[in-house]
C-alpha positions as CSV (number, residue, x, y, z in Angstrom):
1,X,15.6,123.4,66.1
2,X,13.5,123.0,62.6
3,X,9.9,121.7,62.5
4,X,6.8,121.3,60.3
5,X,3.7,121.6,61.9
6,X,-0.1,122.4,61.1
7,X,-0.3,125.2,63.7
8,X,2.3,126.8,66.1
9,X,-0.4,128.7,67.0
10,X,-1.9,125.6,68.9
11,X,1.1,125.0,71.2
12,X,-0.7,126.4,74.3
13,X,-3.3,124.0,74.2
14,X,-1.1,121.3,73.6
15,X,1.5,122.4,76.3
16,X,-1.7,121.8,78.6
17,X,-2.6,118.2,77.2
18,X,1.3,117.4,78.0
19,X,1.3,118.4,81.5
20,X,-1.7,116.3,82.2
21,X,-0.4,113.5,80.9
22,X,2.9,114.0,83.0
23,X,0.8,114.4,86.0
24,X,-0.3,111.1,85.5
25,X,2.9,109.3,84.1
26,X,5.1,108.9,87.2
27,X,7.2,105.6,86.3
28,X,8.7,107.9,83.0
29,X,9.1,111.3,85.5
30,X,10.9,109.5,87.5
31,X,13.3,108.3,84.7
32,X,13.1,111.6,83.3
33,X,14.6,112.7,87.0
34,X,17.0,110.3,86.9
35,X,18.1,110.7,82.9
36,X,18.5,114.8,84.0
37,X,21.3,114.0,86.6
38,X,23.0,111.0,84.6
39,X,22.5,112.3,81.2
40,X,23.1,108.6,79.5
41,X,22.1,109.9,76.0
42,X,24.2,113.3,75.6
43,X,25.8,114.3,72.1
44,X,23.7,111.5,70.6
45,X,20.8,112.0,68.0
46,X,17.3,110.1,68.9
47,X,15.4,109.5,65.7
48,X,11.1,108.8,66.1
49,X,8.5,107.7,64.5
50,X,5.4,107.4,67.0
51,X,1.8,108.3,67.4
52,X,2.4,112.2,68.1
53,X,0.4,112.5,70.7
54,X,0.2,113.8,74.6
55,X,2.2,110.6,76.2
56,X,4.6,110.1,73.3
57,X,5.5,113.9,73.9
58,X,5.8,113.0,77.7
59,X,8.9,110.6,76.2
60,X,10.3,112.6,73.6
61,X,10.9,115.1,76.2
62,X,12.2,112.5,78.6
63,X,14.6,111.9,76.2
64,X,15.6,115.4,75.6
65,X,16.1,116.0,79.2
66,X,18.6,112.6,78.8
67,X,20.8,114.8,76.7
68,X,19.9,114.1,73.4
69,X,18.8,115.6,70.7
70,X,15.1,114.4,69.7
71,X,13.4,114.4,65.6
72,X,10.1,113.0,65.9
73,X,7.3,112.1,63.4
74,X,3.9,110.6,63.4
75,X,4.1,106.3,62.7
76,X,0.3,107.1,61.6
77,X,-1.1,109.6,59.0
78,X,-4.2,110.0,61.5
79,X,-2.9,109.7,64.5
80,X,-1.2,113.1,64.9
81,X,-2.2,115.7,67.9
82,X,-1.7,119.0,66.3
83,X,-1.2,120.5,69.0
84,X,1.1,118.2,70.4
85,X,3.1,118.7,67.8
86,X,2.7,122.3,67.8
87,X,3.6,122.1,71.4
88,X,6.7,119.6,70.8
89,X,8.2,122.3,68.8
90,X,8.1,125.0,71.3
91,X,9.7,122.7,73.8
92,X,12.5,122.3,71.6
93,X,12.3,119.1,69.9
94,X,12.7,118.7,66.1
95,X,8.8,117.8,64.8
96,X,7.6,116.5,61.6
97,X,4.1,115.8,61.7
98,X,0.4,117.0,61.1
99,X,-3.0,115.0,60.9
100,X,-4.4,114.3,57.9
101,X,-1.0,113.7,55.8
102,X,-0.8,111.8,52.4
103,X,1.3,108.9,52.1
104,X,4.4,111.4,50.0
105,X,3.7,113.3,53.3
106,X,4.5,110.5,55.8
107,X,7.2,109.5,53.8
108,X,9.0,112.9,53.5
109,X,8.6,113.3,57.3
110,X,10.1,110.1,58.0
111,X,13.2,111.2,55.6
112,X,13.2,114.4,57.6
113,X,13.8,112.6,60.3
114,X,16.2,110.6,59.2
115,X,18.3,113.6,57.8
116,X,19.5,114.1,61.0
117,X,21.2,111.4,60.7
118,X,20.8,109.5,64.1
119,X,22.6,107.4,66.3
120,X,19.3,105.2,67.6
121,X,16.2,104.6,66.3
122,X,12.3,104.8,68.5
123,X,9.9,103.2,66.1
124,X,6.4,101.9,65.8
125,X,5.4,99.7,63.4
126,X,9.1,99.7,61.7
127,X,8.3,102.1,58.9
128,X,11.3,104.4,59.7
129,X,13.7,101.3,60.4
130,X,12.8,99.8,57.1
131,X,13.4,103.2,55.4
132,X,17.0,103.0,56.4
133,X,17.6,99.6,54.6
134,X,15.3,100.5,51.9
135,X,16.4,104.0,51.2
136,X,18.6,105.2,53.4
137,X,21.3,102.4,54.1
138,X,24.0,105.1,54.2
139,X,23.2,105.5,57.7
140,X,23.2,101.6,58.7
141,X,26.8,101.7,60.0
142,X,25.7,104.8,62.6
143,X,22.4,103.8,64.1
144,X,23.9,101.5,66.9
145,X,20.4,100.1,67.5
146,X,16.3,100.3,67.5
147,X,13.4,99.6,69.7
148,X,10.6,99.2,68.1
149,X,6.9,99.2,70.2
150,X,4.2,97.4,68.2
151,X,4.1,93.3,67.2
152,X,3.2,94.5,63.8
153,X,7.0,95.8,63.7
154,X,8.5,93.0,65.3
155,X,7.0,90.5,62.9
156,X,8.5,92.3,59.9
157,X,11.9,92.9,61.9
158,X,12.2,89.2,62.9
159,X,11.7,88.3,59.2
160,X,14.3,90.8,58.1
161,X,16.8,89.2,60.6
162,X,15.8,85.6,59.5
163,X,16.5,86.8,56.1
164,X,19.9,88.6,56.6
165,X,18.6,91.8,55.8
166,X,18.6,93.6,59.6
167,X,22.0,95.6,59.9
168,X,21.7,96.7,63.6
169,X,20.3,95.4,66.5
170,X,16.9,96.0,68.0
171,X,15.0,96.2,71.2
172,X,11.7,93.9,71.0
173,X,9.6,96.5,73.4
174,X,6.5,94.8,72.3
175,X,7.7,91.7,73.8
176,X,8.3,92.7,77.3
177,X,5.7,91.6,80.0
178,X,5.0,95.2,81.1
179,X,4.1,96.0,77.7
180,X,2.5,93.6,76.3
181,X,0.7,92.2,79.5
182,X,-0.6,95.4,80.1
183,X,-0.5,97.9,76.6
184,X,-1.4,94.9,74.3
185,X,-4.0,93.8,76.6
186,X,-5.5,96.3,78.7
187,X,-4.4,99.4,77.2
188,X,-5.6,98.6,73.7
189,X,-9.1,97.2,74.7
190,X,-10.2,100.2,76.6
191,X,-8.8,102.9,74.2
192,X,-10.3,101.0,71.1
193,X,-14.1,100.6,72.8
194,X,-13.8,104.0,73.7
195,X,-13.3,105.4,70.5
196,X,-15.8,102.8,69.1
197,X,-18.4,104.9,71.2
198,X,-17.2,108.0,71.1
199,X,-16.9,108.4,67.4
200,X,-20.7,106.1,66.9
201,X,-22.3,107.2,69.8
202,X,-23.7,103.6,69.4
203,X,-24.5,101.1,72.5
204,X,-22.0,98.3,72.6
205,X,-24.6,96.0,75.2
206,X,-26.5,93.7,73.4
207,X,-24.5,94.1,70.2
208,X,-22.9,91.0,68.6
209,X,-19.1,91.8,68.3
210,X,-16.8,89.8,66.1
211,X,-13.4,90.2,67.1
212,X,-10.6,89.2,64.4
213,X,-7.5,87.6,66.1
214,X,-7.2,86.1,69.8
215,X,-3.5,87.6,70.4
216,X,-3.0,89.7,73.7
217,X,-5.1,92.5,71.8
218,X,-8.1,90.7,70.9
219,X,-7.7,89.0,74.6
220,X,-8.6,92.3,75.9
221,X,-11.1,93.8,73.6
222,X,-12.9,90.3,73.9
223,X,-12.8,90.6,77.8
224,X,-14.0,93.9,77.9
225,X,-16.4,93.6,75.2
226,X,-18.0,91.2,77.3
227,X,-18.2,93.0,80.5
228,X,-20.0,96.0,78.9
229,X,-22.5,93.4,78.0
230,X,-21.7,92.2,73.9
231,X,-22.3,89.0,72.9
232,X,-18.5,88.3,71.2
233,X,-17.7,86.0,68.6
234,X,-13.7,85.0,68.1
235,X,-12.4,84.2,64.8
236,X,-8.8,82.7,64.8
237,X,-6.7,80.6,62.5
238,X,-5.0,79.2,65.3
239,X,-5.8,75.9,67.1
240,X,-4.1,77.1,70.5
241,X,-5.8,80.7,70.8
242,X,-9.4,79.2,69.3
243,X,-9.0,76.8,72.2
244,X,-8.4,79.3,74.4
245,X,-10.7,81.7,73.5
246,X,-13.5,78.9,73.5
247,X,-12.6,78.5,77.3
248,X,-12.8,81.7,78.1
249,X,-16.3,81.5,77.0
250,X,-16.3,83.1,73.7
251,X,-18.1,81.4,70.6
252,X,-15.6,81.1,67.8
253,X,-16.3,81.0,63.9
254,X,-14.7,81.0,60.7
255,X,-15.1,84.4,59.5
256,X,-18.0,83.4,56.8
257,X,-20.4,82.7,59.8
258,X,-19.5,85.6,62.0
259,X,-20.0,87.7,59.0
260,X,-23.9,87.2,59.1
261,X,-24.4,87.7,62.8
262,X,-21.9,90.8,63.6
263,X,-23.0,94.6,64.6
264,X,-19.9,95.3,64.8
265,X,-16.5,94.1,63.3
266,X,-12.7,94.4,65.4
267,X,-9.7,93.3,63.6
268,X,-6.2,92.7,65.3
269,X,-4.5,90.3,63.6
270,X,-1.6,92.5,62.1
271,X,-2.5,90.6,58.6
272,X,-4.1,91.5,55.5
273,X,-7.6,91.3,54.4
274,X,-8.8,89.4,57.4
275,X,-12.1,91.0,56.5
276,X,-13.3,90.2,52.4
277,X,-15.4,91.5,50.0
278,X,-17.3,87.7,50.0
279,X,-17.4,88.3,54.1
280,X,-19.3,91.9,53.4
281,X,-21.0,90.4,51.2
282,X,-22.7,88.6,54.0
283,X,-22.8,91.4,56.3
284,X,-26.3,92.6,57.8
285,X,-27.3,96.3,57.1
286,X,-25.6,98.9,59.7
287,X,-22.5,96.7,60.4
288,X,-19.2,98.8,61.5
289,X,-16.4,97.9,60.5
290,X,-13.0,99.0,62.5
291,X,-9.4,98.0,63.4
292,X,-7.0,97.5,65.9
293,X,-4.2,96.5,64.0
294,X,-1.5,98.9,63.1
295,X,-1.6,99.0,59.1
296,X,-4.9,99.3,57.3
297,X,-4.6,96.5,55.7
298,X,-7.0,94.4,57.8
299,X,-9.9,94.9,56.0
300,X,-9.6,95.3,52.3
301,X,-10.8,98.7,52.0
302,X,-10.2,98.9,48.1
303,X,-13.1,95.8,47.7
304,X,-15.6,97.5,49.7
305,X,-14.8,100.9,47.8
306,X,-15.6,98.7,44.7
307,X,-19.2,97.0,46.1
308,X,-20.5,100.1,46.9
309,X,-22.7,102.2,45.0
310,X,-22.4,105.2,47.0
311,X,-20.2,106.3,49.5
312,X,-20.3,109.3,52.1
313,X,-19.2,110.5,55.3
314,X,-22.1,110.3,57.4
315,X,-20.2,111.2,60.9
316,X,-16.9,112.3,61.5
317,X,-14.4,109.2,61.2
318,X,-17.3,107.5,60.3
319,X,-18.1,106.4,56.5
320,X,-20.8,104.7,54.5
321,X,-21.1,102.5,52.1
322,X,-24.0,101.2,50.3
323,X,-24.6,98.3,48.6
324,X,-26.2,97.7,45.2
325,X,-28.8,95.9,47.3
326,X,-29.7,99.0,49.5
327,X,-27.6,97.7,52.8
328,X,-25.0,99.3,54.6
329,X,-21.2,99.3,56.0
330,X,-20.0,101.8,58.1
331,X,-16.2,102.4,57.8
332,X,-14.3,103.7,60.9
333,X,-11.3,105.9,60.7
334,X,-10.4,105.2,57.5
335,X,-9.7,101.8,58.2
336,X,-6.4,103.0,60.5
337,X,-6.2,102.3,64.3
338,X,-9.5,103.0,65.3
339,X,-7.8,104.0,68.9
340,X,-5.8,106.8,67.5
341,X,-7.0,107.8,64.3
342,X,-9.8,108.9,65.1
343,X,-10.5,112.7,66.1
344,X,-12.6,111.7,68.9
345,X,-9.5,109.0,69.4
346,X,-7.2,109.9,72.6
347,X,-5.2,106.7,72.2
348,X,-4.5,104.1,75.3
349,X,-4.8,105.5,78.4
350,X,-1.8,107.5,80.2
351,X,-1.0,104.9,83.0
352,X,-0.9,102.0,80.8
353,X,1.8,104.3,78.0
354,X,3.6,105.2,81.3
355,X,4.7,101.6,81.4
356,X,5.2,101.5,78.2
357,X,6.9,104.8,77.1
358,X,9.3,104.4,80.6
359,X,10.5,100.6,78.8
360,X,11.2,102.7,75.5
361,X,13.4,105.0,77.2
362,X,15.7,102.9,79.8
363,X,16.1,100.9,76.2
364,X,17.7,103.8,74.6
365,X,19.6,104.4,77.2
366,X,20.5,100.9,77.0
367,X,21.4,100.6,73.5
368,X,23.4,104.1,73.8
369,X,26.0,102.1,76.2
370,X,25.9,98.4,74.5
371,X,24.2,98.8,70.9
372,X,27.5,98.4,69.3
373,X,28.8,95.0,71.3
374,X,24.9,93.5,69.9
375,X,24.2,91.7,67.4
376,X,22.5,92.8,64.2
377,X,19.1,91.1,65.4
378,X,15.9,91.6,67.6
379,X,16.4,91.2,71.1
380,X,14.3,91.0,74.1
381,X,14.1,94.0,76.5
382,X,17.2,92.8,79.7
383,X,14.8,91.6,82.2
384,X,16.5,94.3,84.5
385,X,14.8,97.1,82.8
386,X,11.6,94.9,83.4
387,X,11.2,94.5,86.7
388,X,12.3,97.9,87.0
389,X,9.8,99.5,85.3
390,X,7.3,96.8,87.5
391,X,8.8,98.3,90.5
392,X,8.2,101.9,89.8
393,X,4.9,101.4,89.0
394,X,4.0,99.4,91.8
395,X,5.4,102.0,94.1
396,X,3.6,104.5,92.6
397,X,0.7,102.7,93.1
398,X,1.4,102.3,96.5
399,X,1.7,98.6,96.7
400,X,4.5,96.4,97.9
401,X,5.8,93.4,97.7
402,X,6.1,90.1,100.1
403,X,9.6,89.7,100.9
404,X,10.2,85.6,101.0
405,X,11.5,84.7,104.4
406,X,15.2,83.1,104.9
407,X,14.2,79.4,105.0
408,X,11.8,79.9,101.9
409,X,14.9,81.4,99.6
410,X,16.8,77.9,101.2
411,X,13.5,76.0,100.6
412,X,13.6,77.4,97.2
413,X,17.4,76.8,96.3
414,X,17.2,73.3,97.8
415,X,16.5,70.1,95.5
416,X,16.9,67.6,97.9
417,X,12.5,67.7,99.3
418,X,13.0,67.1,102.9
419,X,16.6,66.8,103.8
């Protein structure tokens, strides 16, 4: 076991931070259970690149206790827990990553990883999948498949397989209804708010909040925008979502006009320079500015760099820039996932990545037995794994189900109404 941390030192405190989130991740303990009897992963080498934080350490042990052997790095340059990582490495598992690392950094970790050389890939946002075909295609013919978590990823991988250009097959984890129903939506809305406030300190009631993008991620920050009280605007560039979003209540604008009225700024669109230096240009004085998305690429960063006269950090995670007319923009996290990037940033909360996190890991399992009889293309999670992971969460939530009666399964099966 090898590893590159900031501080061993740190493990205890993250060794603390890991058993609180297992206390409250009972869907993935019970796989982990289940993957220490069967061992469906032993000899093989898992490969990661995930937010390295207290739930993804709940999986990468999870996978360990499967039988494999686990290299992990950070799928952020933020989003590292040091002492998760420090912890990580204690337990055993092969850890590349710190907070705070450059971009040659994130890429050398991601190599490390990859010098394993493993047999299936764990990945968020696709960077380390994209490696292999970019850089490292010597290992193509070994990896026998991928999951990948975010829909950032799964828009580049789905454009890699249209093209050709994806060698082995992968998982679509994003895509699954237990992820994205509940992660996309839920998940990201409360963890992003959160941080929104925790790093400000400012009052979200009252404010005018522009949210950028009406996927399953701006659904939820929109919805609970509102119910702390914001008065949300929607901006979206398609005529389904604007529709819906409209319905739902929400006034939706091209971006010029919301730019006049917002306090504060969401994107989640998992494009580019959805925010413009001709929209801060319109921007009120005090605006924050923040994103959901995975990349920082959302707002372009580089623009506002440019219109500003002066720039400094006025709070931690939190930067200003003033204009040549006097105004301000506030800058949060650097522009990265505001939900994890952030120091005050614990990331989505631990019930809705026990959902998640449990889907990642029966799909490894998954891909150990049938990656190689798949083909080289992005594939939905088997709606077995699916309802599983439903079912263990319902039962540890103490619920159950209706069980349909004999003449509704016949009522059900029948086409012939009334015979």
């Amino acid at each position: 076991m090898t590893y590159k941390v900031r501080d061993i030192k740190l493990a205890p405190k993250g060794k603390r931070m890991i058993e609180w989130a297992e206390h409250h991740m009972p869907v993935l303990m019970t796989i982990r259970r289940e993957f220490s009897r069967t061992k469906p992963l032993k000899g093989l080498t898992v490969g990661a690149a995930l937010h390295t934080e207290m739930k993804t350490a709940v999986l990468a042990k999870t996978l360990a206790a499967a039988g494999a052997r686990v290299a992990i790095t950070g799928c952020n340059p933020l989003s590292t827990r040091d002492e998760v990582a420090a912890a990580l490495a204690r337990e055993g598992i092969n850890v590349y990553a710190w907070r705070g690392e450059t971009t040659r950094e994130y890429y050398a970790n991601l190599n490390r990883v990859l010098d394993y050389e493993p047999d299936i890939l764990v990945d968020d946002g696709a960077d380390l999948i994209s490696l292999v075909h970019i850089k490292r295609r010597g290992l193509v013919n070994r990896i026998r498949g991928a999951s990948e978590e975010t829909t950032t990823g799964i828009n580049r991988l789905r454009t890699m397989a249209s093209r050709g250009e994806l060698k082995f097959p992968v998982m679509a984890v994003n895509d699954s209804p237990t992820k994205r129903l509940f992660d996309n939506r839920f998940g990201t809305a409360e963890s992003t708010l959160q941080a929104i406030m925790g790093i400000t300190n400012t009052l979200i009631a009252g404010k005018n909040v522009v949210v950028v993008g009406y996927g399953f991620v701006g659904r939820g920050i929109t919805s609970r925008a509102k119910g702390l009280g914001a008065i949300v605007t929607v901006v979206e560039i398609d005529p389904i979502n604007a529709l819906e979003a409209a319905m739902d209540g929400f006034r939706v604008a091209r971006m010029a006009e919301a730019a006049r009225i917002g306090d504060i700024f969401i994107t989640t669109t998992g494009n580019l320079k959805v925010i413009r230096k001709e929209h801060m240009r319109l921007m009120k004085d005090g605006a924050i500015l923040c994103n959901a998305g995975h990349f920082n690429v959302e707002i372009d960063i580089p623009a506002l760099v440019k219109l500003a006269v002066k720039r400094r950090e006025v709070l931690e995670d939190v930067n200003e820039f003033q204009l040549r007319d006097g105004r301000r923009l506030y800058l949060l996290a650097e522009g990265r996932l505001v939900n994890l990037a952030g120091m005050r940033s614990l990331g989505h909360p631990m019930e809705i990545m026990d959902m998640s996190f449990a889907l990642q890991a029966l799909s490894t399992a998954y891909l150990a037995k049938h990656g190689r009889g798949l083909e080289p293309r992005v594939h939905d999670v088997p709606t077995e794994i699916d309802r599983k992971v439903a079912e263990l969460k319902l039962r540890s939530l103490g619920i159950k189900l209706e069980k349909p009666t004999v003449e509704q399964c016949k009522y059900l099966r029948s086409w012939q109404i009334g015979t």
